[in-house]
N, CA and C of each residue as an Amber inpcrd file, in Angstrom:
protein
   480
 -18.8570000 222.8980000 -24.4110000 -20.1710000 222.8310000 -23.8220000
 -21.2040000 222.3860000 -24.8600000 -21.1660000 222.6700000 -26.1780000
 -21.6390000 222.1330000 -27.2430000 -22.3010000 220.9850000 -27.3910000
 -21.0420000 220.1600000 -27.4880000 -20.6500000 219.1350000 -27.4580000
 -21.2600000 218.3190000 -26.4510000 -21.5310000 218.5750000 -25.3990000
 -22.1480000 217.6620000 -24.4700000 -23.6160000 217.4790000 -23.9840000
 -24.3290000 218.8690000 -25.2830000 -25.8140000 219.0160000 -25.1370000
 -25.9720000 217.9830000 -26.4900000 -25.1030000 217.8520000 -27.1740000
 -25.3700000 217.1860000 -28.3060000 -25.2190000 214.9760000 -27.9210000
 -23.9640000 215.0480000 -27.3010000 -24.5130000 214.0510000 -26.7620000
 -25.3780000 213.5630000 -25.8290000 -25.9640000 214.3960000 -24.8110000
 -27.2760000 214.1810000 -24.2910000 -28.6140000 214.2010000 -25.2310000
 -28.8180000 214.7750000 -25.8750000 -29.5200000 214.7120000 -27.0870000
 -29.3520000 213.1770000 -27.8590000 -28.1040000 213.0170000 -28.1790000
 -28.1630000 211.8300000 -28.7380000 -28.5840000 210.6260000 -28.3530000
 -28.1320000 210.7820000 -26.5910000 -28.3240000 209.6100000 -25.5050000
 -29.7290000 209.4280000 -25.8240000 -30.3980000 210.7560000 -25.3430000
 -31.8840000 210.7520000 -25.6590000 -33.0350000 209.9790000 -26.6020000
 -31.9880000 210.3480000 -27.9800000 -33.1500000 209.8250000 -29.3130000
 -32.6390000 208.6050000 -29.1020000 -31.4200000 208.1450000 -28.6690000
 -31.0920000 206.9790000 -28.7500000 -31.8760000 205.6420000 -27.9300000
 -31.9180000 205.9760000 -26.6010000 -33.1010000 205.5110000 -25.6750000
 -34.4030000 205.6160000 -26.2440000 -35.1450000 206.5790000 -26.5330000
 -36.0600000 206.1970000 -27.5490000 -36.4270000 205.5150000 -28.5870000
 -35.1590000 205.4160000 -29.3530000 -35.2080000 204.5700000 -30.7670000
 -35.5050000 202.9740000 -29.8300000 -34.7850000 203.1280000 -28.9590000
 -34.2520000 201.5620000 -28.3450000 -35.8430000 201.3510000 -28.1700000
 -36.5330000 201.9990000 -27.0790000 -37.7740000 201.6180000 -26.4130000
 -38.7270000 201.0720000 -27.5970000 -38.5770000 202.2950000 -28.7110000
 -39.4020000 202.1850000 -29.9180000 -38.8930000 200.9390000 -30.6830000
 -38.2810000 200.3380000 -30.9640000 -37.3860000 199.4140000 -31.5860000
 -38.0320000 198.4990000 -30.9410000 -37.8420000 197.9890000 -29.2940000
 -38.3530000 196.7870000 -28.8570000 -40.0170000 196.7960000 -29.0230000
 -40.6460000 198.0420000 -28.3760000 -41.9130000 197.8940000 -28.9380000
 -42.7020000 196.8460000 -29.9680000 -42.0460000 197.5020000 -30.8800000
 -42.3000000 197.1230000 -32.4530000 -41.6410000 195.4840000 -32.7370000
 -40.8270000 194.7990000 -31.8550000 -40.1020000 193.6860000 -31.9800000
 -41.1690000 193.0760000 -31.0820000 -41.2980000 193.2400000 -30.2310000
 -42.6160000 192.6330000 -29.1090000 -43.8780000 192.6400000 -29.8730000
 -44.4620000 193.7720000 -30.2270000 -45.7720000 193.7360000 -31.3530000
 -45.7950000 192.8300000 -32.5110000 -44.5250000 192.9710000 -33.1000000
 -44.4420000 191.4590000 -34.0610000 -44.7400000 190.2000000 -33.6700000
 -43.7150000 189.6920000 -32.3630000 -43.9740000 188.3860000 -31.9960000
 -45.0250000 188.2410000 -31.6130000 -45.8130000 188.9020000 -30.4850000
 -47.1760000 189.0750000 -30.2960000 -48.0550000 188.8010000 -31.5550000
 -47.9380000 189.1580000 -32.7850000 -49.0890000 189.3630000 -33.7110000
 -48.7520000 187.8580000 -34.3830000 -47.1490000 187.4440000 -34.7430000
 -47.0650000 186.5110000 -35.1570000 -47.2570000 184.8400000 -34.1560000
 -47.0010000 184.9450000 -33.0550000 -47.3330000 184.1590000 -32.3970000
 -49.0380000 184.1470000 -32.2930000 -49.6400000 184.9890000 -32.3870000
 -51.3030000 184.8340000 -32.2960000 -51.7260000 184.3690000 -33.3090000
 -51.0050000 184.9320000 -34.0890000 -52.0600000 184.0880000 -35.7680000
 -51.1790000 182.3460000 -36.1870000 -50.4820000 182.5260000 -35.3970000
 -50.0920000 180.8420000 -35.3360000 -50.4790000 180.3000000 -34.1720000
 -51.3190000 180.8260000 -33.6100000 -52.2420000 180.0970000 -32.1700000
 -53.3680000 180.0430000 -32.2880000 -54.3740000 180.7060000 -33.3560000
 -55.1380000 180.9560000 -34.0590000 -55.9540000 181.8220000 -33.0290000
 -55.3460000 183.1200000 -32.7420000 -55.8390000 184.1930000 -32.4900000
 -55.9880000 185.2390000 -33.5410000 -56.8870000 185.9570000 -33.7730000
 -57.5010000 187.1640000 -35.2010000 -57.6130000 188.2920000 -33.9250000
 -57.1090000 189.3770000 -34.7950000 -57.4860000 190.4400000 -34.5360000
 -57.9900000 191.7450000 -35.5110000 -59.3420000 192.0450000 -35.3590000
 -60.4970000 192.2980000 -35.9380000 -61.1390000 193.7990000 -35.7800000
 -61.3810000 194.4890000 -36.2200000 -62.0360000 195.8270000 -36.2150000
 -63.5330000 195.7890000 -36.6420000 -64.3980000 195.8630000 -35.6690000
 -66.0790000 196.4240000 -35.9160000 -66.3490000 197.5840000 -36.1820000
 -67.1080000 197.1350000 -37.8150000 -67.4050000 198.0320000 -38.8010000
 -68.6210000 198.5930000 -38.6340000 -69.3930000 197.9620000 -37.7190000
 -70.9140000 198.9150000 -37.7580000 -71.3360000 199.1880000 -35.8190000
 -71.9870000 199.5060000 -36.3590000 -72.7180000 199.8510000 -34.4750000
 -74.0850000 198.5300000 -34.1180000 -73.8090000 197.6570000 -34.7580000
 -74.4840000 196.3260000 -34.2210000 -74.4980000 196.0540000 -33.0200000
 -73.0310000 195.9440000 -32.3630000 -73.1570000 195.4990000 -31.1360000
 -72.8240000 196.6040000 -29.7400000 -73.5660000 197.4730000 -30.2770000
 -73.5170000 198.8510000 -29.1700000 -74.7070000 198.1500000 -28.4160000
 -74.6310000 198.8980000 -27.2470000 -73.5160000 199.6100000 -26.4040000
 -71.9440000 198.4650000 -25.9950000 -72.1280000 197.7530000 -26.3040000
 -71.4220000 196.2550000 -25.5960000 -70.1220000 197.1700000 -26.4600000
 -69.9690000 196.4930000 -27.9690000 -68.8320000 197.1680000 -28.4620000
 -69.3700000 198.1070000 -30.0950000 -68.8730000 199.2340000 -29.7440000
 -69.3170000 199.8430000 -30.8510000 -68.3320000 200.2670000 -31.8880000
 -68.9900000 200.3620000 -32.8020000 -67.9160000 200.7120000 -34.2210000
 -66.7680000 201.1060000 -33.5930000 -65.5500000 200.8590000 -34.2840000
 -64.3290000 200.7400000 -34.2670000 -63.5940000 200.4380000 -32.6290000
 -64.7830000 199.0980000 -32.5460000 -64.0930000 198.4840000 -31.2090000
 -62.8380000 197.6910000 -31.9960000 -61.7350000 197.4410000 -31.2670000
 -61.3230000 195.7960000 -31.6270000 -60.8540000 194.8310000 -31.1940000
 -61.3590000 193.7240000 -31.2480000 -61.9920000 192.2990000 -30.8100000
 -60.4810000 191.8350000 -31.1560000 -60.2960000 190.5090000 -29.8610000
 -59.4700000 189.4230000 -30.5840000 -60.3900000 188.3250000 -30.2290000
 -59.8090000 187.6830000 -31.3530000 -61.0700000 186.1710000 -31.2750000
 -59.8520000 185.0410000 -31.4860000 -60.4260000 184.2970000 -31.0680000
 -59.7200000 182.9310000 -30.7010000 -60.3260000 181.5190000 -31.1810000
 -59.9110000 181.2120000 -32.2490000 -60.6120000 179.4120000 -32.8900000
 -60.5930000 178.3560000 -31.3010000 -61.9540000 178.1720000 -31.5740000
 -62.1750000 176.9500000 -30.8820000 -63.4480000 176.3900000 -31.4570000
 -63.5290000 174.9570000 -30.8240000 -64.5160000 174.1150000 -31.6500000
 -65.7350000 174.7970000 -31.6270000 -66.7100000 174.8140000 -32.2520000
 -68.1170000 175.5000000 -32.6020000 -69.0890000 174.3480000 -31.3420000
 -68.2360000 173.9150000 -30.6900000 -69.1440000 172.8110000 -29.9980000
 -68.9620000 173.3060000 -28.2460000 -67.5600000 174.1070000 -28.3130000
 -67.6400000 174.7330000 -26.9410000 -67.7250000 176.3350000 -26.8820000
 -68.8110000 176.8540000 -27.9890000 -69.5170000 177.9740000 -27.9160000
 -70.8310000 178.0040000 -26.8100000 -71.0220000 178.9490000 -26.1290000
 -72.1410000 178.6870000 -25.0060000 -73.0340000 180.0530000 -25.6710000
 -74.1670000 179.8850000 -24.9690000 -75.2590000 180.9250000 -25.3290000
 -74.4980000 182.3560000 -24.3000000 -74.4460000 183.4310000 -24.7890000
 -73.7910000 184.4910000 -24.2030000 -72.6330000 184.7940000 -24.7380000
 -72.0860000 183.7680000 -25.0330000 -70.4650000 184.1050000 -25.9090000
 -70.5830000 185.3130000 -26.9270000 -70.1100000 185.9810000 -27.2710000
 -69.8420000 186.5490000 -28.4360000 -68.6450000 186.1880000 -29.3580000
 -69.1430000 186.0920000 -30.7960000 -68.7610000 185.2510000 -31.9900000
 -68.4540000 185.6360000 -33.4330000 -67.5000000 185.2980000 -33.6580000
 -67.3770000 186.4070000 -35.4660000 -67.5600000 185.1310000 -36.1000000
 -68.3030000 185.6840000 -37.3630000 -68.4670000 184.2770000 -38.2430000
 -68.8760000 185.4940000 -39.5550000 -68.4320000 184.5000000 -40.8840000
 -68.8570000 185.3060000 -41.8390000 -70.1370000 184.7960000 -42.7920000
 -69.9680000 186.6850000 -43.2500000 -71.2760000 186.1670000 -44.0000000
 -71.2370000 186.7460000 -45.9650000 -70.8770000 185.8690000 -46.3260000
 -70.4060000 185.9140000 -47.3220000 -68.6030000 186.1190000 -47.2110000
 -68.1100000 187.7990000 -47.4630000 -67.0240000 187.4260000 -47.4390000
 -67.0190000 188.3610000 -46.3950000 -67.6190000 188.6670000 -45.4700000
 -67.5140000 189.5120000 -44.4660000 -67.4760000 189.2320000 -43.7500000
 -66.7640000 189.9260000 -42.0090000 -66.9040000 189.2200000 -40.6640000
 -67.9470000 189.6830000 -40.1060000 -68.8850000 189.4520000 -39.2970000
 -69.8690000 190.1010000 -38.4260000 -69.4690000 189.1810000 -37.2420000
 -69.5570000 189.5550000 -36.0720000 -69.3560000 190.0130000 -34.8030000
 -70.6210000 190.0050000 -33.6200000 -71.4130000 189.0200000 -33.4970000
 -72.7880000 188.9700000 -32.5320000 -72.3790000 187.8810000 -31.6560000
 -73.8490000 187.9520000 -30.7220000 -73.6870000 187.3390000 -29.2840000
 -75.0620000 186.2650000 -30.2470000 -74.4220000 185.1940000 -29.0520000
 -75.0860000 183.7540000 -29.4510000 -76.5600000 184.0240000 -28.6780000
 -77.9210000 183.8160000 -28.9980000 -78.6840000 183.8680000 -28.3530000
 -79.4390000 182.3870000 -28.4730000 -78.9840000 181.4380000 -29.2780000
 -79.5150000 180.0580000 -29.1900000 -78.5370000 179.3620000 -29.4660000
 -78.8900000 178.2870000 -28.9350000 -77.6910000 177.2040000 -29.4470000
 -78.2510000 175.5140000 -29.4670000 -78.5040000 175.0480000 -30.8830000
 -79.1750000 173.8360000 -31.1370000 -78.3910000 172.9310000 -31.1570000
 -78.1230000 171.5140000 -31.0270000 -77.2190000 170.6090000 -30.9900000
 -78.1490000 169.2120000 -31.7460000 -78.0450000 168.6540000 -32.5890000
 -78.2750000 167.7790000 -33.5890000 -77.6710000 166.8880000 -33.9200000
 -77.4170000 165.8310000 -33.0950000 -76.2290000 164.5130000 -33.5700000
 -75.3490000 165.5630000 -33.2270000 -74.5230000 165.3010000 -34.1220000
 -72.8560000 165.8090000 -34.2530000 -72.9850000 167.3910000 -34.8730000
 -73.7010000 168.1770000 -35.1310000 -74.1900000 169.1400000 -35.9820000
 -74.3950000 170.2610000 -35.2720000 -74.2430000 171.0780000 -35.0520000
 -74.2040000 172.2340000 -33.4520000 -74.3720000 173.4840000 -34.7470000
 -75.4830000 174.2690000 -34.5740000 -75.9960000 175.2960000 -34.9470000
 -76.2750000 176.4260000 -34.1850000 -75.3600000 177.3080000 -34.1840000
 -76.2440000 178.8000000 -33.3460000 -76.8400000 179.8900000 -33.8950000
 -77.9110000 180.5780000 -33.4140000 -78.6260000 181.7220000 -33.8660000
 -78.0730000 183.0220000 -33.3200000 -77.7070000 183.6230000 -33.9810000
 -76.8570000 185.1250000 -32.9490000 -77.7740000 186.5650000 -33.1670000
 -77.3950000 187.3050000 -32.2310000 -78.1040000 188.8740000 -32.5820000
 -76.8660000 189.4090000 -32.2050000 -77.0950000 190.9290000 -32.2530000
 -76.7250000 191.6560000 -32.5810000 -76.8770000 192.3120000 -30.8940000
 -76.2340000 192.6000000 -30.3230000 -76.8740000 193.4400000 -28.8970000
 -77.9110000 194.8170000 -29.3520000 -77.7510000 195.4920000 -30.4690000
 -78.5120000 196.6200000 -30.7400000 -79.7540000 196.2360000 -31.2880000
 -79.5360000 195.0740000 -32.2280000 -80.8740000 194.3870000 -32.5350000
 -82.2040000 194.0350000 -31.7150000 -83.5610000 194.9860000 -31.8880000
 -84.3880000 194.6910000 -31.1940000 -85.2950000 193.8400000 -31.6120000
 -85.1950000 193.0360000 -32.7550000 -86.4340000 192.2770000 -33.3240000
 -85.9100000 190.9930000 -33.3720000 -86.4810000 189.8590000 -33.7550000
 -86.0920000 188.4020000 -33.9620000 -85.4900000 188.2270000 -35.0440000
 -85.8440000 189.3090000 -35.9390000 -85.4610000 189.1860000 -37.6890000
 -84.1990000 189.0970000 -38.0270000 -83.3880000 189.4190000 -36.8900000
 -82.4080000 189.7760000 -37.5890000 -81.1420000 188.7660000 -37.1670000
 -81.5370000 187.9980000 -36.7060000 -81.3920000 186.8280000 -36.0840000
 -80.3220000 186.2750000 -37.3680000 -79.1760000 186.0430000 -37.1180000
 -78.0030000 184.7790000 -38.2300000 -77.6670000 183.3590000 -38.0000000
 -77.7030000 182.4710000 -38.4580000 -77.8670000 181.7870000 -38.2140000
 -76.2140000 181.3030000 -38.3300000 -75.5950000 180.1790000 -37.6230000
 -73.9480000 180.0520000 -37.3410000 -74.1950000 178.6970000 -37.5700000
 -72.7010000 178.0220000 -38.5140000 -72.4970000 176.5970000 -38.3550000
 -70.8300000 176.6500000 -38.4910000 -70.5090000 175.4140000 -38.6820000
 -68.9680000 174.7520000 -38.3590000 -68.2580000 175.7410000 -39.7870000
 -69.1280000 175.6580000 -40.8990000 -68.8290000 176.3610000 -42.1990000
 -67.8240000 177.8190000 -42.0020000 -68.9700000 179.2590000 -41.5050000
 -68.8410000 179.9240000 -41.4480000 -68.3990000 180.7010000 -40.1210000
 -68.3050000 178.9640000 -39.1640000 -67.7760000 179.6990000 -37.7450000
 -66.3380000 180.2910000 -38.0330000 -65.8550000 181.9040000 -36.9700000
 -64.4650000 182.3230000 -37.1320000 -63.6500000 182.2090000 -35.4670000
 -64.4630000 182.1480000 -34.6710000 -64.1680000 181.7520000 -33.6170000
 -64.9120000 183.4550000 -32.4670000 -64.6300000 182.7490000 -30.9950000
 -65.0870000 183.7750000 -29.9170000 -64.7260000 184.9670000 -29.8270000
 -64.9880000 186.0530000 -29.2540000 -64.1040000 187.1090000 -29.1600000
 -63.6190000 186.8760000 -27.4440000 -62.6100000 187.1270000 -27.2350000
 -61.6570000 186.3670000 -25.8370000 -61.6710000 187.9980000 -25.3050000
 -61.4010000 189.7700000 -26.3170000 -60.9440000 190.5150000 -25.5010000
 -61.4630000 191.6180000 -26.2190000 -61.7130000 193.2000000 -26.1900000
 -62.0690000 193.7830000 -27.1130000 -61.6460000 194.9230000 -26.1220000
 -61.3350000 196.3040000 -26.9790000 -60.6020000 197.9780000 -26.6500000
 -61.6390000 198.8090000 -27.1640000 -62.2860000 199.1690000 -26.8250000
 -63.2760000 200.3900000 -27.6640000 -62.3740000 201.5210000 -28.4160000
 -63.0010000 202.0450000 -29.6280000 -62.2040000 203.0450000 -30.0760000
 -60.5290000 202.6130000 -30.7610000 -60.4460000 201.4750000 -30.4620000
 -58.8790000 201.1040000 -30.9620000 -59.1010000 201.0220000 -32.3060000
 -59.9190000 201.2060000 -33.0410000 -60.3490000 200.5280000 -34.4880000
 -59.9420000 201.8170000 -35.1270000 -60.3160000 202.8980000 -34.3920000
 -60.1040000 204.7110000 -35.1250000 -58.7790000 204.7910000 -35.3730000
 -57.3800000 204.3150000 -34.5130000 -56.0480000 204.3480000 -34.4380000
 -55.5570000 203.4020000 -35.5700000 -56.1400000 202.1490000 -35.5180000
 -55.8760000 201.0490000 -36.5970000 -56.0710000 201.2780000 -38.4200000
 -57.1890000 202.3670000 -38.2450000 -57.2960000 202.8080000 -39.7380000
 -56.5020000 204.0260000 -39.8750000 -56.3260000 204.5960000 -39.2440000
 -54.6610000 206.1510000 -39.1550000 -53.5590000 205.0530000 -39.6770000
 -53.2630000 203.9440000 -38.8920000 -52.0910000 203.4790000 -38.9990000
 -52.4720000 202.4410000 -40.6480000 -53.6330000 202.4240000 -40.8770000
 -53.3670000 201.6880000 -42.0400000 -53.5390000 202.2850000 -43.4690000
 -54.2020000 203.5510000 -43.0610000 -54.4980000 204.3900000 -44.2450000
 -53.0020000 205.3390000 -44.3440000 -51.9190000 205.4870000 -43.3550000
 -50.7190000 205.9060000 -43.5520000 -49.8420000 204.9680000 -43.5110000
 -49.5210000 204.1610000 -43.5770000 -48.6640000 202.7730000 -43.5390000
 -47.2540000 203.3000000 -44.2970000 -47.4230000 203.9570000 -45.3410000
 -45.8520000 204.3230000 -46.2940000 -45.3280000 205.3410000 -45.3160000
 -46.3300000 206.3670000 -44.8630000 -45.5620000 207.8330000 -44.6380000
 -44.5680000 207.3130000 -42.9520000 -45.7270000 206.4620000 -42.2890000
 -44.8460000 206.1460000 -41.0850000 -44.1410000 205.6460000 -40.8360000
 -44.5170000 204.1390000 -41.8340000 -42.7720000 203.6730000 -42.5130000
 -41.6540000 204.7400000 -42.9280000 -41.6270000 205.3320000 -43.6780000
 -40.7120000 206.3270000 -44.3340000 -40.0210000 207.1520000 -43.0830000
 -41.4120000 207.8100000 -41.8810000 -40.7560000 208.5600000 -40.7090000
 -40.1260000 207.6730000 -40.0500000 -40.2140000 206.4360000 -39.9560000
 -39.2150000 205.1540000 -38.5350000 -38.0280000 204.9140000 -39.5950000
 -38.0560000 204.9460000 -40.6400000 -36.7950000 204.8340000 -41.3160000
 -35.6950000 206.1850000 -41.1090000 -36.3410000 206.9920000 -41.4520000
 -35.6960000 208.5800000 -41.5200000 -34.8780000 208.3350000 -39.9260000
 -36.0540000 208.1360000 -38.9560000 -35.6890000 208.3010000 -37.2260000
 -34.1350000 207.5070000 -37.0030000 -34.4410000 206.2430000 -37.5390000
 -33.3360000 205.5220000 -37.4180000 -32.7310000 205.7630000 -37.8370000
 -32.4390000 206.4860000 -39.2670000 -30.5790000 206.7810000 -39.5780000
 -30.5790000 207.8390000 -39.1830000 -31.3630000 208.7740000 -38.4320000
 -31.1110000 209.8160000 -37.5850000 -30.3630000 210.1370000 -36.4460000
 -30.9950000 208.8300000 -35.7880000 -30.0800000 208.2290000 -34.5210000
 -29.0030000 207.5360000 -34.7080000 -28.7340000 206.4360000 -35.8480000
 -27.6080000 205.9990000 -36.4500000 -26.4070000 206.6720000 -36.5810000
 -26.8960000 207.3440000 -37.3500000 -25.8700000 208.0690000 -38.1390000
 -25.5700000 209.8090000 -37.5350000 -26.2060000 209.5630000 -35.9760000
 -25.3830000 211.3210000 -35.4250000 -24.6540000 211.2300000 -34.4790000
């Protein structure tokens, strides 16, 4: 009788490992097929664009030409070596030269206004999760220990 709680048990972790296994095989291709389609996926660091998306929303953005950005879009572009994350509120067109001015949705003044070109464009945001940004820094500020637990799991299930 032992014996047969132990292989139900095993069946068990085993189906799990499996589910967990493809997961993680699907999340790869997913991540690697996006950044060779030139999809980014991005975590907002401040409360700029509250209520719309607030700190530790996260955005995927998608490269496209700086010429089929529309006023309303929302846009990551950097500034210096940073990403910021605003909605287009102008959009100038100059010969061949396409310039946008962005805010911030929380931003109530003109001042604070950035100015966007072909340079520092990073592309649209296409999709965004509120709160996914809080899970993304767990998983990146533990990266060894959870590695170490999916290793352990697997010769757990392996090897019983």
């Amino acid at each position: 009788m032992g014996k047969g709680i132990f292989k139900q048990k095993n069946t068990v972790l085993s189906f799990i490992f499996t589910i967990l296994k493809n997961f993680c095989l699907a999340a790869l291709i997913t991540l690697v097929f996006g950044f060779a389609s030139g999809y980014k996926v991005l975590n907002i660091l401040t409360g700029s664009m509250s209520p719309t998306m607030p700190k530790d929303t996260v955005v995927v953005i998608k490269e496209i030409p700086l010429e089929d950005v529309e006023v309303g879009d929302v846009i990551t572009f950097k500034v210096g070596k940073n990403n910021v994350t605003h909605r287009v509120v102008e959009k100038q067109i100059l010969g061949r030269n396409v310039t946008l001015k962005t805010q911030g949705d929380a931003a109530e003044n003109m001042g604070t206004r950035e100015t966007v070109t072909a340079e520092n464009f990073v592309g649209v945001v296409i999709y965004h999760v509120k709160d996914l940004g809080v899970l993304l820094d767990i998983v990146k500020e533990n990266i060894i220990v959870i590695t170490v637990c999916i290793v352990l799991a697997m010769f757990i299930v392996v090897y019983s």
